[in-house]
VOPAGU-2260 file (C-alpha; in pm, 1 decimal, decimal comma):
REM VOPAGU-2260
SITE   aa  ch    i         X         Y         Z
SITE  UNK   A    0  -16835,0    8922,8    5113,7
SITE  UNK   A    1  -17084,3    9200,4    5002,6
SITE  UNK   A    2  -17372,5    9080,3    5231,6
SITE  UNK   A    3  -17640,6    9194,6    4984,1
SITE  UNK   A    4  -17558,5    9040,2    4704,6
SITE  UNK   A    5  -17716,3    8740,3    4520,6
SITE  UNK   A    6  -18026,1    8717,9    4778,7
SITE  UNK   A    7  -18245,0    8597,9    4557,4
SITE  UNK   A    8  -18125,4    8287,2    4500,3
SITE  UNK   A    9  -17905,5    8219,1    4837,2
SITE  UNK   A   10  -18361,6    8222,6    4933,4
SITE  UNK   A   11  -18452,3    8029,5    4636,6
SITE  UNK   A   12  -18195,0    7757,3    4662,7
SITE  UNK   A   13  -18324,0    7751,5    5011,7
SITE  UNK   A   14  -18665,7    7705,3    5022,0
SITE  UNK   A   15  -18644,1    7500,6    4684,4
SITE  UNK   A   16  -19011,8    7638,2    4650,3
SITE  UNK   A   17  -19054,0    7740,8    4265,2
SITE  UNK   A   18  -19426,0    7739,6    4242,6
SITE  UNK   A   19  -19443,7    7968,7    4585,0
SITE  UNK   A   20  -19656,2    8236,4    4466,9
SITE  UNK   A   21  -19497,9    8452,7    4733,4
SITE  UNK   A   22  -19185,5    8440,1    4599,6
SITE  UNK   A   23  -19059,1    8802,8    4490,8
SITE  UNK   A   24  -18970,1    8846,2    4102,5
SITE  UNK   A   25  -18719,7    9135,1    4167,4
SITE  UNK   A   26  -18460,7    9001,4    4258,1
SITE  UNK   A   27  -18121,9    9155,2    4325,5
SITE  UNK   A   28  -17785,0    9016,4    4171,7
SITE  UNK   A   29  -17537,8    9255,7    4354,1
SITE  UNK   A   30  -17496,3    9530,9    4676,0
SITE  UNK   A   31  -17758,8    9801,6    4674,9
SITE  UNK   A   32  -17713,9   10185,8    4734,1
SITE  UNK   A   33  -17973,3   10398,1    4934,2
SITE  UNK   A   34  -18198,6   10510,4    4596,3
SITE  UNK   A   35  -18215,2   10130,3    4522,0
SITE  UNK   A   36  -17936,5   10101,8    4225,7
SITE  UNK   A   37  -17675,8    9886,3    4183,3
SITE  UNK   A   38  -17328,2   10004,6    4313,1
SITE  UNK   A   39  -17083,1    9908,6    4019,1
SITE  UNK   A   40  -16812,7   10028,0    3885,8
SITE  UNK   A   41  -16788,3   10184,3    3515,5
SITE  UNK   A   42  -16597,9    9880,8    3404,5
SITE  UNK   A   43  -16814,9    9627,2    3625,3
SITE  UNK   A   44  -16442,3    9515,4    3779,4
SITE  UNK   A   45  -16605,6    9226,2    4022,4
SITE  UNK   A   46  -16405,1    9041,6    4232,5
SITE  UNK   A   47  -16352,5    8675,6    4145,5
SITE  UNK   A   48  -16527,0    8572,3    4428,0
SITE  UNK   A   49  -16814,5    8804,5    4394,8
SITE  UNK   A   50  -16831,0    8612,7    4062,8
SITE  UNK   A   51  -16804,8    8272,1    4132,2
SITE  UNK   A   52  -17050,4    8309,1    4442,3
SITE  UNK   A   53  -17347,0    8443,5    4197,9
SITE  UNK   A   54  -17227,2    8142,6    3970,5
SITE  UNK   A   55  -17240,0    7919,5    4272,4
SITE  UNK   A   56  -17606,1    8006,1    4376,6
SITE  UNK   A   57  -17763,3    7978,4    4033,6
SITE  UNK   A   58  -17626,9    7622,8    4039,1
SITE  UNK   A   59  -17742,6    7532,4    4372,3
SITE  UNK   A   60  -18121,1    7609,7    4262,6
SITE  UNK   A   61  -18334,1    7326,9    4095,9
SITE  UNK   A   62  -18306,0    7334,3    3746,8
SITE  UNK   A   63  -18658,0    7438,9    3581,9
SITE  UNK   A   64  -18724,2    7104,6    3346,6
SITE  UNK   A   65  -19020,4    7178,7    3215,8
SITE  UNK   A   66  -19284,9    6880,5    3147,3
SITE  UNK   A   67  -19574,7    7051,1    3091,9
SITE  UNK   A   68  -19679,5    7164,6    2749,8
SITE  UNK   A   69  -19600,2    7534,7    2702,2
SITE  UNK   A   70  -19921,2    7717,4    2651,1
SITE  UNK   A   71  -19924,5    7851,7    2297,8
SITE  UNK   A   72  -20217,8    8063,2    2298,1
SITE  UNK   A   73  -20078,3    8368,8    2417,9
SITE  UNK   A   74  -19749,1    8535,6    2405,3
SITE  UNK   A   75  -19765,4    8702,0    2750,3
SITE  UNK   A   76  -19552,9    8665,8    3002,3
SITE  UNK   A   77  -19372,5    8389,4    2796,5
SITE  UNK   A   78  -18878,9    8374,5    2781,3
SITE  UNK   A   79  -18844,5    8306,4    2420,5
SITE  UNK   A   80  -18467,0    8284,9    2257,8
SITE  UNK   A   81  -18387,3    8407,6    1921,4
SITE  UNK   A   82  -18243,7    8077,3    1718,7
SITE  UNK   A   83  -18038,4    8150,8    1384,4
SITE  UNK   A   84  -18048,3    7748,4    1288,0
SITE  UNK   A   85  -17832,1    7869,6    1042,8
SITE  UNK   A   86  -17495,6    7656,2    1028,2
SITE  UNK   A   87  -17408,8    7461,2     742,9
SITE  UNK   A   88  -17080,7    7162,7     688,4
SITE  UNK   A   89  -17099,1    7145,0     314,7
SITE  UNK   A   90  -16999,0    7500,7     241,9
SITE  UNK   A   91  -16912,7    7521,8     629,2
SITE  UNK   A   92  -17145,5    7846,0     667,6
SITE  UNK   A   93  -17133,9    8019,0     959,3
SITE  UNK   A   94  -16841,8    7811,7    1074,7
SITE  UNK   A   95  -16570,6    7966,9     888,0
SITE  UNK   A   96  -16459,4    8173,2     584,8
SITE  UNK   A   97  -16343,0    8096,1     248,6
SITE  UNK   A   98  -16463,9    7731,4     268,3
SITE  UNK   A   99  -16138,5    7626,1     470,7
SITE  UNK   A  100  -16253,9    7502,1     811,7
SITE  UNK   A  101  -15901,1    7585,0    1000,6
SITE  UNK   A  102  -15859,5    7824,4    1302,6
SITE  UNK   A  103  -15750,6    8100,4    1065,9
SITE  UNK   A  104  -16058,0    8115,3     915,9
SITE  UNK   A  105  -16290,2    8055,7    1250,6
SITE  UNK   A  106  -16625,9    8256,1    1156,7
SITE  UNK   A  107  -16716,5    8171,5    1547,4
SITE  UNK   A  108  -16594,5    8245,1    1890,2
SITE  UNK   A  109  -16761,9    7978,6    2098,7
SITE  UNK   A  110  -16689,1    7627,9    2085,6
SITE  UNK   A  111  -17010,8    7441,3    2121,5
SITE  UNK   A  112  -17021,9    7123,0    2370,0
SITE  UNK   A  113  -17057,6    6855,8    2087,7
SITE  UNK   A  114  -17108,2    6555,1    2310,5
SITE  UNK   A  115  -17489,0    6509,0    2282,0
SITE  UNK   A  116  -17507,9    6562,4    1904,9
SITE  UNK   A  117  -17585,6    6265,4    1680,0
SITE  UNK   A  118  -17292,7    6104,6    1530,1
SITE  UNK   A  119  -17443,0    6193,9    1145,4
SITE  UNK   A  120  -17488,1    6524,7    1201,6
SITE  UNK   A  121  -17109,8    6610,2    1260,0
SITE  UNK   A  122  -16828,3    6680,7    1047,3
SITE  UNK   A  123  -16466,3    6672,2    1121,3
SITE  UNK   A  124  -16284,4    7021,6    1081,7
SITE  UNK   A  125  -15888,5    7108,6    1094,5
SITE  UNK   A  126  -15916,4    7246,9    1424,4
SITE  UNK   A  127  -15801,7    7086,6    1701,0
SITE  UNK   A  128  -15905,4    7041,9    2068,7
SITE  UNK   A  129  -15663,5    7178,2    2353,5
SITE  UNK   A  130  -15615,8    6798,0    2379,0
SITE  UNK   A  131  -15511,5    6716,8    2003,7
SITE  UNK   A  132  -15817,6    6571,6    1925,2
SITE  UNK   A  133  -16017,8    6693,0    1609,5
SITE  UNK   A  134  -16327,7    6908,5    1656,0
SITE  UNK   A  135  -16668,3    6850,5    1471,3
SITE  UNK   A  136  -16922,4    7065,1    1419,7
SITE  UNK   A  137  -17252,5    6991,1    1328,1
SITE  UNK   A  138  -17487,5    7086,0    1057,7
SITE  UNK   A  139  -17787,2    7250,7    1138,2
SITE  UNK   A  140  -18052,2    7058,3     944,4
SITE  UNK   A  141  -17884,0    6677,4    1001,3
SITE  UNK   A  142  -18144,7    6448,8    1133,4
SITE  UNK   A  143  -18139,8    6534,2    1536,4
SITE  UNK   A  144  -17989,0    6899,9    1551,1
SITE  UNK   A  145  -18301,3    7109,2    1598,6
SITE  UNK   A  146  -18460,0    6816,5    1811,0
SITE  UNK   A  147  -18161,5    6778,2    2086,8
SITE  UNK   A  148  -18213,7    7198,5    2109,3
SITE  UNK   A  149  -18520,5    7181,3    2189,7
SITE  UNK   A  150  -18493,5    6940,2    2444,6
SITE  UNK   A  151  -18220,5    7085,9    2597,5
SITE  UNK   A  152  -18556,7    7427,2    2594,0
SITE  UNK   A  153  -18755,8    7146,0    2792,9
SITE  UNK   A  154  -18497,8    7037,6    2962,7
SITE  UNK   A  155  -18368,0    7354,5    3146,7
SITE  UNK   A  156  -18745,2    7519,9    3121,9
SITE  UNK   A  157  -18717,4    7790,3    2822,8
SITE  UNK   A  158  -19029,7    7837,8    2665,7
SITE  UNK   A  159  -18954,6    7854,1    2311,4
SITE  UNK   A  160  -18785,7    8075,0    2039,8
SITE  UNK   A  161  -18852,9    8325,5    1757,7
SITE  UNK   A  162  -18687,1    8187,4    1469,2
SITE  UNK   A  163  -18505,1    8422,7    1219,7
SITE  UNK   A  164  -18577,1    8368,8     879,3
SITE  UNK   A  165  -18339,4    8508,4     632,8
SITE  UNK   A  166  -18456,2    8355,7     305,4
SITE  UNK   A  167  -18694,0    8075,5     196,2
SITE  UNK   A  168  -18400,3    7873,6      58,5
SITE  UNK   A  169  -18423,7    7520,6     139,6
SITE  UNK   A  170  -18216,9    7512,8     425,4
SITE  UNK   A  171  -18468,9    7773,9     577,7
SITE  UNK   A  172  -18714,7    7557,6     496,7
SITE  UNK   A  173  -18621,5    7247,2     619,6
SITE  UNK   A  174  -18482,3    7411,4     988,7
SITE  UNK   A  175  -18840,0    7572,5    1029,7
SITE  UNK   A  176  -19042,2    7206,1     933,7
SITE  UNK   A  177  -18743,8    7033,4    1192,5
SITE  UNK   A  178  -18827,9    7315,6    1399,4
SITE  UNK   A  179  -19265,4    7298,1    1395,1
SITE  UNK   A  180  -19180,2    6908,0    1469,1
SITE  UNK   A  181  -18941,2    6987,7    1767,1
SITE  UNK   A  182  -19197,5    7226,7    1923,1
SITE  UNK   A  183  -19429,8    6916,7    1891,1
SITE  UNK   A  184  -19215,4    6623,3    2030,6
SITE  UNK   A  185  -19064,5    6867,7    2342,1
SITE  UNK   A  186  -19384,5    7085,0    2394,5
SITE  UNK   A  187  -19240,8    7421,8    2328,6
SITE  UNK   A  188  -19321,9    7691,8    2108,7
SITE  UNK   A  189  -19188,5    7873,0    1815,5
SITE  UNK   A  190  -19280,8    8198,7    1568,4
SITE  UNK   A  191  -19112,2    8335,9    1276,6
SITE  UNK   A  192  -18863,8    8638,4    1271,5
SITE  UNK   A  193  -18803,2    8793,2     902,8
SITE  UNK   A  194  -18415,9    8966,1     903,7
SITE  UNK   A  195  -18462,8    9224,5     657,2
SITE  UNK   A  196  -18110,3    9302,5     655,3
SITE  UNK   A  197  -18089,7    9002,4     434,4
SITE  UNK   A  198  -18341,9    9151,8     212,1
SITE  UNK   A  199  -18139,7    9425,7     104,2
SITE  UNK   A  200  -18352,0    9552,0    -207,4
SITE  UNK   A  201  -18670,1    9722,2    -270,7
SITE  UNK   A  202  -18924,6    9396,4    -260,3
SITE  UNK   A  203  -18788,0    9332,1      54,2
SITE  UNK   A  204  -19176,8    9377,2     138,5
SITE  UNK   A  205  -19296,1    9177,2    -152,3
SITE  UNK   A  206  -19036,1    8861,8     -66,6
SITE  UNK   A  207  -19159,5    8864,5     271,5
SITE  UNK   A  208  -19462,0    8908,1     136,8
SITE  UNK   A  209  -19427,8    8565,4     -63,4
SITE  UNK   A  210  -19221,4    8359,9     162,7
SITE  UNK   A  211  -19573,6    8390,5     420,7
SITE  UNK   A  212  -19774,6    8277,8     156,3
SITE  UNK   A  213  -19595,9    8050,8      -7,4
SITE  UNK   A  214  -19444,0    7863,9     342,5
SITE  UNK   A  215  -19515,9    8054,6     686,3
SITE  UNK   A  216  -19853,4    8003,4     645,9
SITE  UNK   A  217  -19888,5    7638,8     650,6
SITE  UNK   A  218  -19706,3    7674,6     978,6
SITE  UNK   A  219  -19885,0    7941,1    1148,8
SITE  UNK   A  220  -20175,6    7724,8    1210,2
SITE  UNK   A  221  -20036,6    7475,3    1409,9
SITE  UNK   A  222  -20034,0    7345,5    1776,7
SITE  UNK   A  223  -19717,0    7459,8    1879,3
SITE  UNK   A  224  -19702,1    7796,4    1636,9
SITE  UNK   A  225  -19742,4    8100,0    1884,4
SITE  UNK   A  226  -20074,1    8305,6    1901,6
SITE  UNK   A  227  -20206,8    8603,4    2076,0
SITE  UNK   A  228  -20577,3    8685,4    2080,9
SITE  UNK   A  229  -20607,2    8389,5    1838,8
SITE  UNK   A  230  -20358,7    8598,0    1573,5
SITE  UNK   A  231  -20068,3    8355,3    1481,0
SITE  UNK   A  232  -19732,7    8581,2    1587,3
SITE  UNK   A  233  -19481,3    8679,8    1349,5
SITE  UNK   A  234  -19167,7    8956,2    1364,1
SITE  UNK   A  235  -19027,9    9195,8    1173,2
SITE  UNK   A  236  -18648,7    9264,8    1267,1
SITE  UNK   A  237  -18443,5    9569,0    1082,0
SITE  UNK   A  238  -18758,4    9810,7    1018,2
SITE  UNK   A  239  -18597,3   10192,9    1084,5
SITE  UNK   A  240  -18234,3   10097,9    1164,0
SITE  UNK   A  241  -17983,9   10313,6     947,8
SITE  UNK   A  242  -17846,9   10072,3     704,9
SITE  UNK   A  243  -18199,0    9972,6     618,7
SITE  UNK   A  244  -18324,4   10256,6     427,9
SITE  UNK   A  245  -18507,4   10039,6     155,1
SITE  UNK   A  246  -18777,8    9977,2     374,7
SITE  UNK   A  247  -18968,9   10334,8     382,7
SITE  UNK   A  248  -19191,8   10427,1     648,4
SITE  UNK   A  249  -19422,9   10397,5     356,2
SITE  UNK   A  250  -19351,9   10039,5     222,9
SITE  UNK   A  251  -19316,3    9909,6     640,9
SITE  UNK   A  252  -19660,8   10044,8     691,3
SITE  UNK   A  253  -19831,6    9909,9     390,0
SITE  UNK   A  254  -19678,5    9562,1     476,0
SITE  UNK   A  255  -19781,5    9513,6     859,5
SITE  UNK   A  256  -20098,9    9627,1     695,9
SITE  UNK   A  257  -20054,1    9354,2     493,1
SITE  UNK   A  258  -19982,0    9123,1     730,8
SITE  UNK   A  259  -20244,1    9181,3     959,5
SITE  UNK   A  260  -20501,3    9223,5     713,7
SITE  UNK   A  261  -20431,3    8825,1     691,8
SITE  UNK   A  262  -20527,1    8830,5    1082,5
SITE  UNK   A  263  -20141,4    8793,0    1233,7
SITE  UNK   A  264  -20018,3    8949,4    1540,3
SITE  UNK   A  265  -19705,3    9143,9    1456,4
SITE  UNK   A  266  -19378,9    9250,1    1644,7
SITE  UNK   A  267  -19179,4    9515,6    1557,6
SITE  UNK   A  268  -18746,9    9486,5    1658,2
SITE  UNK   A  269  -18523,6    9761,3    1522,8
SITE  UNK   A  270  -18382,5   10062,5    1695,2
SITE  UNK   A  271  -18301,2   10113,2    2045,4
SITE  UNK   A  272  -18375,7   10463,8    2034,0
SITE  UNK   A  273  -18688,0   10423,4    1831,6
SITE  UNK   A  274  -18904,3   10623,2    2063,3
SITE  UNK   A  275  -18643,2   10954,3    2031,2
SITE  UNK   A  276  -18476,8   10955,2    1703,8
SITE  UNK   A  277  -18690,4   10808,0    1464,4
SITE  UNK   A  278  -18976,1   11021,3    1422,9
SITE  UNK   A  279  -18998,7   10948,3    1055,9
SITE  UNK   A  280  -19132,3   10626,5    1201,8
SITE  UNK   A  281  -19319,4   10672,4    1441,6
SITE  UNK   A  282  -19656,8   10554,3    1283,5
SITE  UNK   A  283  -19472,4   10273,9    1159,5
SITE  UNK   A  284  -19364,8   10164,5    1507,5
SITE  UNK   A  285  -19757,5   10299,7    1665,4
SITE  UNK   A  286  -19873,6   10067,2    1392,3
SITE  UNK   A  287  -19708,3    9729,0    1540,6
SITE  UNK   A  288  -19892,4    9534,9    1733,6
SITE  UNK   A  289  -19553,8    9470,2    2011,7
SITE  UNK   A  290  -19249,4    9662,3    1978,2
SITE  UNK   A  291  -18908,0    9503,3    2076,7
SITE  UNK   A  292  -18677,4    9727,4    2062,1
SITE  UNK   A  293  -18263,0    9575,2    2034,6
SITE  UNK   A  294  -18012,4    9658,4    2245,9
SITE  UNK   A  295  -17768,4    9381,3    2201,3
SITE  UNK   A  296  -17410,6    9671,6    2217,6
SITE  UNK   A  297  -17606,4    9925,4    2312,0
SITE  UNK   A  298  -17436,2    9933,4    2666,1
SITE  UNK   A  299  -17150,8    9753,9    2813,8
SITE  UNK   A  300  -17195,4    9543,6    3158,8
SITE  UNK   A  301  -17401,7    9625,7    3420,8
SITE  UNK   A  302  -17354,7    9969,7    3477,1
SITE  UNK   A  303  -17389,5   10075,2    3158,8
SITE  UNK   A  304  -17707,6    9880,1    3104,5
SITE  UNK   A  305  -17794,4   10095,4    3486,3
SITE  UNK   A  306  -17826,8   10415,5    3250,1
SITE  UNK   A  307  -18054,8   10267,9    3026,0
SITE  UNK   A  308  -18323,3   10216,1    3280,2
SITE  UNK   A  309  -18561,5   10511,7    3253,4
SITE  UNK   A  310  -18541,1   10454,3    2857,7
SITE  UNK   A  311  -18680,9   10080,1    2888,8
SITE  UNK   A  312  -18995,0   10263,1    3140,5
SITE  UNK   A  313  -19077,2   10532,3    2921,2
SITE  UNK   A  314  -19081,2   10246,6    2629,9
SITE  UNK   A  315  -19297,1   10025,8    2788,8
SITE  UNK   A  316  -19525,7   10335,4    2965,8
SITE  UNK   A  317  -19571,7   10446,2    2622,6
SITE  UNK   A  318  -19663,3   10097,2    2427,1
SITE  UNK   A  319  -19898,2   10031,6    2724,7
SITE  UNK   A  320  -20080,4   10380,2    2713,6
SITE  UNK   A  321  -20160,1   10301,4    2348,4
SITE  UNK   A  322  -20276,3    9945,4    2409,0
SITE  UNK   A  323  -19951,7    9787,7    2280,3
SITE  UNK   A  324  -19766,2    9509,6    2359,2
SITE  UNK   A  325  -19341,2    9552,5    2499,9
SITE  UNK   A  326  -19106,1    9327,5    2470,3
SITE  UNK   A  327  -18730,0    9330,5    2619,9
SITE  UNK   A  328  -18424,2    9202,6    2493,3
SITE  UNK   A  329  -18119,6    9051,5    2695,1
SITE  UNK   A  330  -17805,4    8982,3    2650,6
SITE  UNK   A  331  -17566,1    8765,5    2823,5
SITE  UNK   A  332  -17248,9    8942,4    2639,4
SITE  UNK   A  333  -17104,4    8924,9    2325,3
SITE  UNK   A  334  -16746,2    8893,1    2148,2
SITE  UNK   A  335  -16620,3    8973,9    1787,2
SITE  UNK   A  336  -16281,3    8867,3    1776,5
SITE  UNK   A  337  -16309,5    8675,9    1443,0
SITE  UNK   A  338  -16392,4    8955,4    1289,3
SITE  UNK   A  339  -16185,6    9205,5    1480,1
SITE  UNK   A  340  -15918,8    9079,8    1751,8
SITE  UNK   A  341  -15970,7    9380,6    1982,6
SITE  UNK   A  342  -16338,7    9323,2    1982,9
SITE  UNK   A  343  -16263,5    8981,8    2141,6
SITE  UNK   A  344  -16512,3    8932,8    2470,9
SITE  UNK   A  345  -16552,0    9309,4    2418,3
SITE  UNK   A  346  -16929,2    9286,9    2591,3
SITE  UNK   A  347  -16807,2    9064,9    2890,1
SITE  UNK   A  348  -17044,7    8817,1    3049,0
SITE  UNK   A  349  -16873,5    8830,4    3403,4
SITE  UNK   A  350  -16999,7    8468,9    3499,4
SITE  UNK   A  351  -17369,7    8581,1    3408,6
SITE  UNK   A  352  -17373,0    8882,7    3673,4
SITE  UNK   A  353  -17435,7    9096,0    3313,0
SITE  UNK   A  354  -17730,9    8895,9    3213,9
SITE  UNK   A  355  -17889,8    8857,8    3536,7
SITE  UNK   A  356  -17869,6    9242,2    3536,5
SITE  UNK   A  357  -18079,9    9268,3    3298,7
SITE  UNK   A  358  -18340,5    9007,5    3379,8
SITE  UNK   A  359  -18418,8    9137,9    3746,6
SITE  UNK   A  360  -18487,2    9454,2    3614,2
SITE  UNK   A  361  -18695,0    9338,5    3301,2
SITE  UNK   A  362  -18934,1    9090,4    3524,7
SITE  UNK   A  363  -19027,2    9394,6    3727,9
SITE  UNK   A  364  -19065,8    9613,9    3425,1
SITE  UNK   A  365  -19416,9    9738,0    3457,8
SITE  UNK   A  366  -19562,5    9725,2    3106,6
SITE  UNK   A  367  -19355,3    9447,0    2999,3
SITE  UNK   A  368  -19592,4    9165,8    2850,9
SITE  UNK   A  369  -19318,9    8889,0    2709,0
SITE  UNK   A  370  -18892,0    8863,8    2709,2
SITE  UNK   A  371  -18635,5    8781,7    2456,2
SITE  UNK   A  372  -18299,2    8664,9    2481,8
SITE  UNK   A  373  -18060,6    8714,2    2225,0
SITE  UNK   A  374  -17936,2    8470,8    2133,4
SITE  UNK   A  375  -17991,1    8081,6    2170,5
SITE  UNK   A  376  -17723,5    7954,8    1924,0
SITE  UNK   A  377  -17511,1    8236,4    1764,1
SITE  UNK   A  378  -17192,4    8115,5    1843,5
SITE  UNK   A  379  -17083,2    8358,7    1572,5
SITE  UNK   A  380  -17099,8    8681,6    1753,7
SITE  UNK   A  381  -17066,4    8488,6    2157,5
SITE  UNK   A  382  -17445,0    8536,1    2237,3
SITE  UNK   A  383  -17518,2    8199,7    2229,9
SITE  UNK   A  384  -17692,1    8076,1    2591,2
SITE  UNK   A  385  -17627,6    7702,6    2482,8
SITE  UNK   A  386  -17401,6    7411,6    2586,5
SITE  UNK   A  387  -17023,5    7567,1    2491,3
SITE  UNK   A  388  -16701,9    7503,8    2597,6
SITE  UNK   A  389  -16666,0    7581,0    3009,0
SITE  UNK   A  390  -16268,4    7624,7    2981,0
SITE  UNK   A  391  -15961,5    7593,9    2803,9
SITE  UNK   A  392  -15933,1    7193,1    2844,6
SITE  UNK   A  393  -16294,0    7191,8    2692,1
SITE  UNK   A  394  -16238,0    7476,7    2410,5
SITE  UNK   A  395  -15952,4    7458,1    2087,1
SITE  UNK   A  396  -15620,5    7557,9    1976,6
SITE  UNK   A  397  -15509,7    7809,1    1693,7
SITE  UNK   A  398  -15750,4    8095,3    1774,6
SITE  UNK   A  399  -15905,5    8312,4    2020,1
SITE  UNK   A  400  -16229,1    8105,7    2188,2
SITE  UNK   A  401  -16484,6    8251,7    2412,3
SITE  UNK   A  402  -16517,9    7979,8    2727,6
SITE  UNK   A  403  -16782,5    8040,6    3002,3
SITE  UNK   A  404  -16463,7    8123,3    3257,7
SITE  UNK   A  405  -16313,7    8390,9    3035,5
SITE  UNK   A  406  -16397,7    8616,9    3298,5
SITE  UNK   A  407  -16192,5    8454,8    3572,9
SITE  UNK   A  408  -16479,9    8189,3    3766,6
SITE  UNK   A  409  -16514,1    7884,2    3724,2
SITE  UNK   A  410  -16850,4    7843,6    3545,0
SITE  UNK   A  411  -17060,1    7535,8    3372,7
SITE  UNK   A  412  -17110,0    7511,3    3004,4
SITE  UNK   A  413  -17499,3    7468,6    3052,2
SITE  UNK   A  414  -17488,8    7806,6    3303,6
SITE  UNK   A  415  -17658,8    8064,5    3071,6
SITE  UNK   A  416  -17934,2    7765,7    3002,0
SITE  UNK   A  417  -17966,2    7714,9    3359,7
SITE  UNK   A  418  -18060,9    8129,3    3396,5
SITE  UNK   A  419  -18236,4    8119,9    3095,6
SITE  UNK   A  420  -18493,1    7837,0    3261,5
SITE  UNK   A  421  -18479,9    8053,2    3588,6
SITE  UNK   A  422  -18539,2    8330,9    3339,2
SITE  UNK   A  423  -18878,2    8202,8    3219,7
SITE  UNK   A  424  -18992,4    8014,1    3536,9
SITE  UNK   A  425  -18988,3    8366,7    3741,2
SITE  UNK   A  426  -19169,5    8520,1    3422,4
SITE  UNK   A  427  -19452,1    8291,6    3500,2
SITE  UNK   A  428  -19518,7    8428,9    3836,7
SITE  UNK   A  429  -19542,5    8839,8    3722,4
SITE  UNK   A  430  -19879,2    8945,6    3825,2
């Protein structure tokens, strides 16, 4: 066995110290070479044990429950998961296509574990378990949904979530009031992300625009909505990406203006490249008050998230020298198999080595000020870091279904919650 590997938490589990102020942030997930970089592959083929022993050690140390009220006065130096709340039974939304909730139609690729859910907020599908027993997924704004997420946030330590906001429909409206009251009850916190991709038009700007005024608002205010410098946060996600060229550099700027003018904190989350190839944007993106750029596909496993390195410093030197806040994004894989077979489990998790990747590196990221992981609940495109199906016996029949041993180890179903808690527990001791 690689003796280097996993030190961090073979030390962690053993001292069981996580308030030891002593206790080194960078932590290394796999064998080091003389300049300090990881020595991988360029397919990231790990042995199954390699696997299963980093799956092993971020068992073995304590889960992060968190009972003390997340600060939400600042946004620094706080994990916070993106959360789509956006599944619905009657049409079956999100779940599947056409209306017809069958494994033919599966709109998802990760089964969620539906054992804690309350009993009203499931409905019975036409898919069946590996067992023969009928699967039921739940509706995102039943009574109890958004609350048993957000205790499994307190329960495995995750500070909170940005939640995308597509419309101001009434199921929007209802997950973000469900939503201010979870934050609440489980003492996390919560902001609003606007998806302009669903604003496809030119008053993107004005809807967004309206929806603060009309709902946001009455939100931003309160004890668990996040703030920074006093400002109430809020995010912008699509602004310079390719297939959103209604929003100008013209019409972005005049909105953040907008927006701040009302005394909000605002984050910017678009390109990956946003620094090199956009400079039609650049005073848009100078004009933010955080930028967060997305890299969810933008490199495969760890190796080819190694490459990306220098890009993430020269991001985060340059929002620092220009009094800016930097946010990163991570990943623990992804899969698109219901739309495209071959894209099934095409951004492999390898029992979390990918993810944890990207962490170490982004806790010692000088000029990094708060973290993102994408995503908390989008079973849709296999981001999500909540409870799913840990195997076959656990997942369903009829279609292609992520589990969290797809890659060969035996892993939990709560493992990417588990890292997510480590996640946001280590972020807490950056200096």
């Amino acid at each position: 066995m690689k003796a280097a590997i996993l030190f961090f938490y073979i030390a962690s589990c053993a001292a069981q110290n996580e308030t030891a102020a002593s206790e080194s942030y960078s932590h290394s997930w796999c064998e080091q070479t003389s300049d300090g970089l990881c020595n991988t592959t360029s397919e990231d083929v790990f042995s199954r044990e390699f696997m299963q022993e980093f799956v092993n050690n971020v068992s073995a140390r304590s889960r992060v429950a968190s009972t003390i009220t997340v600060d939400s006065s600042t946004i620094k130096n706080k994990v916070f998961a993106g959360y789509q709340g956006w599944v619905d039974t009657s049409r079956w939304k999100h779940w599947f296509d056409d209306d017809k909730p069958d494994a033919p139609h599966n709109h998802f690729e990760m089964v969620p574990s539906m054992d804690e859910y309350p009993a009203n907020s499931k409905r019975a599908t036409h898919v069946k378990y590996t067992n023969g027993k009928t699967l039921s997924l739940y509706e995102n704004t039943a009574s109890g949904v958004v609350d048993l997420h957000f205790k499994w946030m307190q329960d495995y330590g995750l500070d909170g979530i940005l939640l995308q906001r597509f419309s101001s429909n009434g199921h929007a409206n209802k997950v973000l009031a469900q939503v201010d009251a979870a934050a609440e009850k489980h003492g996390r916190i919560y902001a609003v992300e606007w998806d302009i991709g669903q604003r496809a038009d030119t008053s993107w700007d004005q809807k967004i625009k309206d929806d603060y005024d009309k709902t946001v608002k009455s939100f931003s205010h309160n004890s668990r909505y996040i703030k920074e410098k006093g400002k109430p946060v809020v995010a912008i996600f699509g602004i310079g990406l390719e297939k959103h060229e209604f929003a100008t550099p013209s019409s972005a700027q005049a909105l953040i203006k907008w927006l701040q003018g009302r005394g909000l904190y605002v984050i910017g989350s678009g390109p990956f490249d946003w620094r090199t190839k956009h400079p039609t944007f650049e005073a848009v993106f100078s004009q933010f008050d955080a930028i967060m750029p997305w890299s969810v596909g933008r490199y495969k496993g760890a190796s080819g998230f190694e490459h990306q390195k220098s890009r993430l410093a020269a991001d985060a030197s340059l929002t620092s020298s220009r009094g800016q806040d930097y946010a990163t994004v991570a990943s623990p894989g992804s899969s698109r198999g219901s739309w495209d077979k071959t894209k099934f489990n095409s951004f492999p998790r390898n029992g979390g080595t990918f993810f944890q990747s990207q962490i170490d590196y982004h806790l010692q990221l000088k000029g990094a000020t708060f973290f993102f992981i994408a995503m908390f609940d989008e079973v849709q495109e296999g981001t999500a870091i909540y409870k799913f199906a840990a195997n076959k016996s656990e997942s369903c029949q009829g279609a292609q279904w992520l589990t969290a041993d797809i890659d060969g180890v035996k892993v939990p179903g709560d493992h990417y919650l588990t890292m997510a808690g480590h996640f946001a527990s280590d972020a807490k001791k950056r200096r």
